[in-house]
C-alpha positions as CSV (number, residue, x, y, z in Angstrom):
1,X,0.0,-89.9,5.5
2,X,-3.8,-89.4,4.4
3,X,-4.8,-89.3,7.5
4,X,-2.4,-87.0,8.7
5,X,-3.4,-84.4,6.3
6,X,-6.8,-84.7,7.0
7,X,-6.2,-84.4,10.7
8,X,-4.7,-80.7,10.2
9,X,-7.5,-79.9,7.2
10,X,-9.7,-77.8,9.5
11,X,-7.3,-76.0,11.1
12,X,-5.2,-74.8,8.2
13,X,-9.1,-73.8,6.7
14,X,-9.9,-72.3,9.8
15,X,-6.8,-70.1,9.8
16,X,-6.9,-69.1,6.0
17,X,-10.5,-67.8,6.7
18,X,-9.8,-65.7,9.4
19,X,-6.6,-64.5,7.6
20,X,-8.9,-63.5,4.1
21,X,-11.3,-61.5,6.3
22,X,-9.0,-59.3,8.0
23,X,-7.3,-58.6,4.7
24,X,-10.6,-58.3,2.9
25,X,-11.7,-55.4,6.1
26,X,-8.6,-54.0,6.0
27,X,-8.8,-53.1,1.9
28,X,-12.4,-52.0,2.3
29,X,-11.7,-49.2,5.0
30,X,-8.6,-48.2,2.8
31,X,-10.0,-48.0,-0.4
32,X,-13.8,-46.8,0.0
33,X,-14.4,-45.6,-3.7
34,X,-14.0,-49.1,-5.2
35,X,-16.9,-48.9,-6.4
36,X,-17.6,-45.1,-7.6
37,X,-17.0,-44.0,-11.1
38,X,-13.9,-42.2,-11.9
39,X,-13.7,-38.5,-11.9
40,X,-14.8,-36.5,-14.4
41,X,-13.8,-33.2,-16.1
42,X,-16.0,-30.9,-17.8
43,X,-14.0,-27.8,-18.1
44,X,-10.6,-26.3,-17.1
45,X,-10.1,-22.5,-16.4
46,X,-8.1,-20.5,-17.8
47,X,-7.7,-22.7,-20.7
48,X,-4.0,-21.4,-21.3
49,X,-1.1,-19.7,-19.3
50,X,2.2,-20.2,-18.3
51,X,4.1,-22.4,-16.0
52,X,3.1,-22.1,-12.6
53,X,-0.8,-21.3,-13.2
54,X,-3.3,-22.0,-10.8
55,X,-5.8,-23.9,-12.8
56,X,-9.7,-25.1,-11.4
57,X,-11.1,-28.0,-12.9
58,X,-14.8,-28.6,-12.8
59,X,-16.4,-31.7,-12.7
60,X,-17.4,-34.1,-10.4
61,X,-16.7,-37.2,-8.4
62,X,-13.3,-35.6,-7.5
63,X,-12.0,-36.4,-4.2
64,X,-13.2,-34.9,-0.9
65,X,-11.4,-33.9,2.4
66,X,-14.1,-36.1,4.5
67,X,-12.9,-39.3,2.1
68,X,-9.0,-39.3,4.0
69,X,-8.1,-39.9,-0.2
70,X,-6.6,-37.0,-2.5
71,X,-6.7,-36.9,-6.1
72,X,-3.3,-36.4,-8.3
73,X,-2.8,-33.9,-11.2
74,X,-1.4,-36.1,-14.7
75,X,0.0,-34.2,-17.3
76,X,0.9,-36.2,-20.7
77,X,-0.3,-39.1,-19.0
78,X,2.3,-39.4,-16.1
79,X,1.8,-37.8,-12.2
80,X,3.9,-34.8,-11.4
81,X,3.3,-35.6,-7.8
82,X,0.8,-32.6,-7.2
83,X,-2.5,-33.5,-5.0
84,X,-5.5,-31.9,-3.6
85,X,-9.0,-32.5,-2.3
86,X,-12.4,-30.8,-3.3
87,X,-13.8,-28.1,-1.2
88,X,-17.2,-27.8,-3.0
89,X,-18.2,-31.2,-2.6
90,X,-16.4,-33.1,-5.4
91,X,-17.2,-30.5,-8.2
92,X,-14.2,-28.5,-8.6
93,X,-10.2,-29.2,-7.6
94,X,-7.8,-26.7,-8.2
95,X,-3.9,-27.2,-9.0
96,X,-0.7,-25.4,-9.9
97,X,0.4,-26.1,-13.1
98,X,3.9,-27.6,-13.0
99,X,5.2,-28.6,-16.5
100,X,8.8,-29.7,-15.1
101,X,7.7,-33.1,-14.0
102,X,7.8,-34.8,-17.1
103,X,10.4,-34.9,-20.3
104,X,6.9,-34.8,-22.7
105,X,5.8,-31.7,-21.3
106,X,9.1,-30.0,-20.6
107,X,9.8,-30.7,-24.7
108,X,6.3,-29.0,-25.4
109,X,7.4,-25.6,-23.4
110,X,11.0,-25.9,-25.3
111,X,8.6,-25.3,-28.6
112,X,7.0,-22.6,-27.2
113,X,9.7,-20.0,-29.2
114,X,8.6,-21.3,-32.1
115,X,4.8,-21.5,-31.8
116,X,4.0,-19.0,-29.0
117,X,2.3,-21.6,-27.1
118,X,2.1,-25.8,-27.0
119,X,-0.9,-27.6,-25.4
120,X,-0.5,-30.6,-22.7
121,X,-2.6,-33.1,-21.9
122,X,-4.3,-32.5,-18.3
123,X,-6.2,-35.3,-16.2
124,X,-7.2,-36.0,-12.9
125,X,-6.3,-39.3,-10.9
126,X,-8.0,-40.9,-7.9
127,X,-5.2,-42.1,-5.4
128,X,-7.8,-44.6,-3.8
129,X,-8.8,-46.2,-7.1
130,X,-5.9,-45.5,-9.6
131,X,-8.8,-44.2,-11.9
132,X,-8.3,-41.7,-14.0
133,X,-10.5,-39.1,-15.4
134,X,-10.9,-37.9,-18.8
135,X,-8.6,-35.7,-20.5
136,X,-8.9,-31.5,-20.9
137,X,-6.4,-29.3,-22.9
138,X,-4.0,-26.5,-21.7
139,X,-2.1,-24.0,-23.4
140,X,1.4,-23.4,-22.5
141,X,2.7,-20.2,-23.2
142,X,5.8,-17.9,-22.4
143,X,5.9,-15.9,-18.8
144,X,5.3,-12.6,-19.7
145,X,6.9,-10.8,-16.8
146,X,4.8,-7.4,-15.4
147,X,5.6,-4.4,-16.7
148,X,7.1,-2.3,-14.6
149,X,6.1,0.8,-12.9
150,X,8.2,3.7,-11.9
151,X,6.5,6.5,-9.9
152,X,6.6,10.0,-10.8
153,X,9.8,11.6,-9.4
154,X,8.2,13.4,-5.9
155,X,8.8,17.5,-6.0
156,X,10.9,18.5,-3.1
157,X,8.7,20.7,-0.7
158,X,11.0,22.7,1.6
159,X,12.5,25.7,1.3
160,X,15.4,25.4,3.4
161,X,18.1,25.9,0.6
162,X,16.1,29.1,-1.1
163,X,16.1,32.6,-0.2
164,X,13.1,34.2,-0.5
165,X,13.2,38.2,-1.5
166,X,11.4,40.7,1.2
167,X,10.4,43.8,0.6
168,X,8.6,46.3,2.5
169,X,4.7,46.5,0.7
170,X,3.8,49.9,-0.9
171,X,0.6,48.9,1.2
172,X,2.5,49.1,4.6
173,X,-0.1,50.9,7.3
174,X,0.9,54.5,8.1
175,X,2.0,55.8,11.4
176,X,-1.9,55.2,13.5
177,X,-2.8,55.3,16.9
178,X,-4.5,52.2,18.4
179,X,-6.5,52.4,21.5
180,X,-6.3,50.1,24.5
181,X,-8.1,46.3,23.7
182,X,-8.4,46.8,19.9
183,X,-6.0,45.4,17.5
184,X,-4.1,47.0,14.1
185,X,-2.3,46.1,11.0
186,X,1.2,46.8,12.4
187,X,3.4,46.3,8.7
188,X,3.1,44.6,5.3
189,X,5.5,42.4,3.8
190,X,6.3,41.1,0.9
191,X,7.6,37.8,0.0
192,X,8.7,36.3,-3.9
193,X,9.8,32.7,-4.1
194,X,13.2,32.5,-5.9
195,X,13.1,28.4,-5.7
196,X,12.8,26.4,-8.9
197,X,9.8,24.3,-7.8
198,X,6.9,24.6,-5.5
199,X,7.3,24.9,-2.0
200,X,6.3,25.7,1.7
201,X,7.2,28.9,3.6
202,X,7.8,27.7,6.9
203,X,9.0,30.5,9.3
204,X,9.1,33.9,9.4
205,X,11.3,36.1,11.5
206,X,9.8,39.5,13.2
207,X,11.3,41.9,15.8
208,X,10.1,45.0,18.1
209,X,11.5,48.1,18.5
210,X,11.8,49.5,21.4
211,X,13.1,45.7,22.5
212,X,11.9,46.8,26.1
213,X,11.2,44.5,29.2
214,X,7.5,45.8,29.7
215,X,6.7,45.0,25.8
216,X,4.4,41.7,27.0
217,X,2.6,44.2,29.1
218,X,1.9,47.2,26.2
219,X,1.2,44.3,23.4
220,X,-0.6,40.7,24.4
221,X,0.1,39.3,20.8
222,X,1.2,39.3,17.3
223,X,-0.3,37.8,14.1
224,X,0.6,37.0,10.5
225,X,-2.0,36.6,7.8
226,X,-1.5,36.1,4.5
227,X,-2.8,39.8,3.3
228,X,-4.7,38.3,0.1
229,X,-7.1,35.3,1.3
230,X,-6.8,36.9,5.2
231,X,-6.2,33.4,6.5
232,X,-4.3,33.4,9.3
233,X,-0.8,31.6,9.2
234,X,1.0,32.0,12.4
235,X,0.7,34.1,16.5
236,X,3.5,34.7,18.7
237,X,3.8,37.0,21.8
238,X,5.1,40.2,21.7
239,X,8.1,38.9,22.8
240,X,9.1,36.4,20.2
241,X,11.4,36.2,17.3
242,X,9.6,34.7,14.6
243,X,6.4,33.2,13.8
244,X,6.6,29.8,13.1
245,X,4.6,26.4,11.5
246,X,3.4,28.7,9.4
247,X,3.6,26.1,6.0
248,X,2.0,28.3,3.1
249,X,2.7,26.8,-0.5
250,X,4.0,29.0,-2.6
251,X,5.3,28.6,-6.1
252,X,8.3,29.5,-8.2
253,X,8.5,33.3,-8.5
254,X,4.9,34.0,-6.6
255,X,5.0,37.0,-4.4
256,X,2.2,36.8,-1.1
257,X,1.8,39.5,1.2
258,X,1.9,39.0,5.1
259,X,-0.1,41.1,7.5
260,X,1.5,41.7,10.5
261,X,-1.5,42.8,13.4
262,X,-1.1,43.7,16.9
263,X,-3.1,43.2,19.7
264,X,-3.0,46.2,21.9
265,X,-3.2,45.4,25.8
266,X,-6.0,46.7,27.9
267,X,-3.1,48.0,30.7
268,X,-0.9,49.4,28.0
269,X,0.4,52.7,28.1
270,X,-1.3,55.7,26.4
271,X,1.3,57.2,24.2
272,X,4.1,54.5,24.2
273,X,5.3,53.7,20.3
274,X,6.8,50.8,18.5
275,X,7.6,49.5,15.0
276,X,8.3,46.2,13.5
277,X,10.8,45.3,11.5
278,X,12.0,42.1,9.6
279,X,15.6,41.8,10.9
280,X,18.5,40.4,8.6
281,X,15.9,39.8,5.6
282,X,18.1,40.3,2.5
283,X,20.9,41.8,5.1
284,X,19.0,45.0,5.5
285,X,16.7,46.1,7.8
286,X,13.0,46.5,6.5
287,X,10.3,48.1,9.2
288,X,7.3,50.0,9.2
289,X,5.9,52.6,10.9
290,X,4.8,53.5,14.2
291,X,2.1,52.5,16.1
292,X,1.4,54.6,19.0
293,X,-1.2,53.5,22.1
294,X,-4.3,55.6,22.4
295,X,-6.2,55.8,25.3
């Protein structure tokens, strides 16, 4: 029997050998922070919050992308299953603070009615080494929701549901002659607001009498200027109905004047005459006076 056990001695030695070094390789290229220290906290930032903050931890000897390894967050001394890896080299991790993963912690946030605020214990383990850092302090306290902001109510800016008031302007040109290529204030308007709040005067409706088929040829065009800054709002031929786009703000009760000019033709008749008048405004007819072609 003796010699039967010695017989198989060297190949049961043989075959444990071989089996210990491929083990021993195998937990050396798993676990390559054997020998390092443990991580170590310095600081944590912010130092209080509520559930769900994003907290940094600096430090060092925290785990590293290039190491394959993470390092777990521990709060009251048990892992709530949150990892990460350090992007600066091992000398900061960050986490987001999640006090539901243990009964210790969830019991601290149940006192926060009482106390405003209840601090946890916060560490760092390595998941190569099972070492664990040192242990930092964070304040719990209630989610304070944002306040919440309502913008200003926006002022409407049409006036498509107001009537503005037009009346002939005491400034109106007198009857004139206008030569050939020059142009002349043909009538003056005037428009008050009657809306309650500010808004834009978009269009504005003009006529010519005599409505005759050679008017193109006697006038090339028609403008409207507001009468007060002279800015010019809106043209039209001679032979359109209202001047339009021409958007000037106006404001509850304000009154602007509009300049109505013609441009006289160079082939235009000598002695042919026409008015304009604001058609329908207020259900009357409001017009000027005549402006007669000169030579």
């Amino acid at each position: 029997m003796k010699k039967h056990v010695k017989k198989h001695l060297p190949k049961v030695a043989g075959f444990a050998v071989a089996t210990f070094a491929i083990v021993s390789l195998a937990v050396i290229s798993e676990h390559p922070n054997k020998t390092l220290p443990p991580p170590h906290i310095d600081s944590i930032s912010p130092s209080k919050g509520p559930d769900g903050t994003l907290i940094t931890l600096t430090g060092y000897g925290f785990a590293t992308n290039g190491q394959g390894i993470a390092d777990y967050l521990k709060i009251e001394g048990k892992s709530v299953g949150a990892s990460a890896h350090s992007t600066d080299g091992g000398k900061t991790i960050q986490f987001i603070l999640d006090v539901s993963g243990t009964k210790e912690a969830q019991e601290c946030v149940k006192r926060l009615t009482k106390k405003g605020e209840c601090k946890i214990g916060v560490k760092v383990m390595d998941a190569s080494t099972n070492k664990e850092s040192n242990e930092v302090h964070f304040s719990v306290t209630p989610y304070v929701p944002p306040p919440v902001v309502v913008p200003p109510p926006r002022l409407p800016t049409s006036v498509q549901s107001c009537f503005p008031l037009v009346t002939l302007s005491p400034n109106t040109p007198p009857a004139q002659t206008i030569n050939r290529g020059s142009t002349g204030s043909l009538v003056k308007f005037n428009l008050t607001s009657d809306c309650s709040v500010p808004a834009t005067f978009q269009n504005f409706a003009l006529t010519l009498l005599p409505n005759v088929s050679v008017l193109d040829q006697q006038i090339s065009a028609l403008h409207l200027y507001d009468d007060a800054s002279g800015a010019l709002l809106s043209s039209m031929p001679a032979t359109g109905l209202s001047f339009s786009n021409v958007n000037e703000p106006i404001l509850p009760g304000q009154t602007i004047t509009l300049n109505v000019t013609a441009d006289i033709g160079l082939s235009a008749s000598p002695g042919f005459s026409f008015i304009g008048i604001c058609g329908g405004c207020n259900g009357v007819i409001l017009g000027g006076n005549a402006m007669t072609v000169g030579n």
